[in-house]
N, C-alpha and C positions, 0 to 999 in steps of 0.2 A: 504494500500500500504506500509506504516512504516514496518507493522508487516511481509508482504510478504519479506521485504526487508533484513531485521535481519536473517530469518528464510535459506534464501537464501545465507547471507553472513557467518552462521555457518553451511551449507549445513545439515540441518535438513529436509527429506525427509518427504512427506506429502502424507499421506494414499489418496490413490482413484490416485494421481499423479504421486509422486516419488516410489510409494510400490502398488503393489494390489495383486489379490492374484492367478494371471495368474504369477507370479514373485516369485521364492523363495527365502529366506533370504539371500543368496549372492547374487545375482541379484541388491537387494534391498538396499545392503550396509550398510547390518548388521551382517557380518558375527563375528563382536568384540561380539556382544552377544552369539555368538553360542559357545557350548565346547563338540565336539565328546568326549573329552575322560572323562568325568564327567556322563555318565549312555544314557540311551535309554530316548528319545524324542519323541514326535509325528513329524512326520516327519525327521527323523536322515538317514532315509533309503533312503528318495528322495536326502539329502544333501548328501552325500555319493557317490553317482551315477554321480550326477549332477559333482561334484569334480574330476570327472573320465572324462568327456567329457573334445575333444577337443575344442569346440564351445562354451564356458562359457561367459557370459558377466556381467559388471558389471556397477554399478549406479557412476558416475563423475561427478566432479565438474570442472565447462567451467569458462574462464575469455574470453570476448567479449569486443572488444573495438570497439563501436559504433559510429554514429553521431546522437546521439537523440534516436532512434529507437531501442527499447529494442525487448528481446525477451519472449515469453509465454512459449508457450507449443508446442509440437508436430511439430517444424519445423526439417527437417532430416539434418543430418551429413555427409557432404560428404568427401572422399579420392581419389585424382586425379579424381573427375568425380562419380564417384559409391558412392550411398547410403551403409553408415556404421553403422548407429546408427540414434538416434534420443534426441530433448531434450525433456525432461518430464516436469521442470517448469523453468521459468525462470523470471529477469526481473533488473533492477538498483539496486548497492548494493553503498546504501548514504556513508557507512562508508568506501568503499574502492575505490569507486570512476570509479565505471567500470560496464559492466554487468556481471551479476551471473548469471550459467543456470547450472541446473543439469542435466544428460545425462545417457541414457543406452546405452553403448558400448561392441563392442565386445573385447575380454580380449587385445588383439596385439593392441588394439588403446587407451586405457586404463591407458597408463603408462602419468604420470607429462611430459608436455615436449611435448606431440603429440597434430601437429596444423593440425586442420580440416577448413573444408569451409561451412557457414552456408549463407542463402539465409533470409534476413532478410527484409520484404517489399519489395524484391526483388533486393536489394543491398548485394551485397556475401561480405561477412564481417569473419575476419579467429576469428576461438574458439580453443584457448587451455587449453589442460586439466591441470589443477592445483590441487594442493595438497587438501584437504577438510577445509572446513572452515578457508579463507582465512581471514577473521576477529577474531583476537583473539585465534587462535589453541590450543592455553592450556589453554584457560577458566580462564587467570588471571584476567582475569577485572572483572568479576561472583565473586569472591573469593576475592574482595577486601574491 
């Protein structure tokens, strides 16, 4: 759970959860690794296309302010009433004192600032999306 908790509070996504391979690497909230204009990739021609649609969604980081009851996985993201999303993992982040949940959203819901409605053991509790890695964002305490 420590470990879940760390991993959650520098929103480091977790293969099979946060990434799989139904997901392409913007999706998946890696697109700081990718570089179009450094040569032909496997895959360069889906990211490409993909970058063209209007429907893009991308992987977020939720702050959830709870009573106890954190959140896993797979509970849905609502906007006025309508399913927008979902999270992918979630759960108590010790060091910043709130819950952490990562999420795939559609790109308009996306931005720092937008509060959704989440259903939490059946308690609606609002999530909004936060910046990445709300513990430590420049990795100075790694570096010390």
């Amino acid at each position: 759970q420590a470990l879940e908790s760390l991993r959650l509070e520098k929103s480091y996504r977790a293969m099979y959860r946060d990434m799989n391979p139904e997901l392409n690497a913007l999706e998946s909230g890696l697109e700081r690794f990718i570089r179009l204009d450094k040569g032909d990739f496997v895959g360069r021609d889906a990211v490409l296309k993909y970058k063209e649609r209007n429907d893009q969604r991308r992987s977020v980081t939720l702050r959830i302010d709870t009573d106890g009851a954190s959140t896993f996985a797979n509970e849905g993201l609502y906007s006025d009433g309508k399913l927008v999303g979902r999270i992918t993992s979630g759960g108590y982040g010790y060091a910043v004192g709130h819950d952490v949940a990562l999420a795939l959203l559609p790109e308009r819901f996306a931005r720092p600032g937008t509060k959704l409605d989440v259903a939490i053991l059946g308690d609606w509790k609002v999530a909004e999306v936060i910046a990445d890695s709300p513990y430590d964002p420049t990795s100075a305490r790694a570096r010390m």
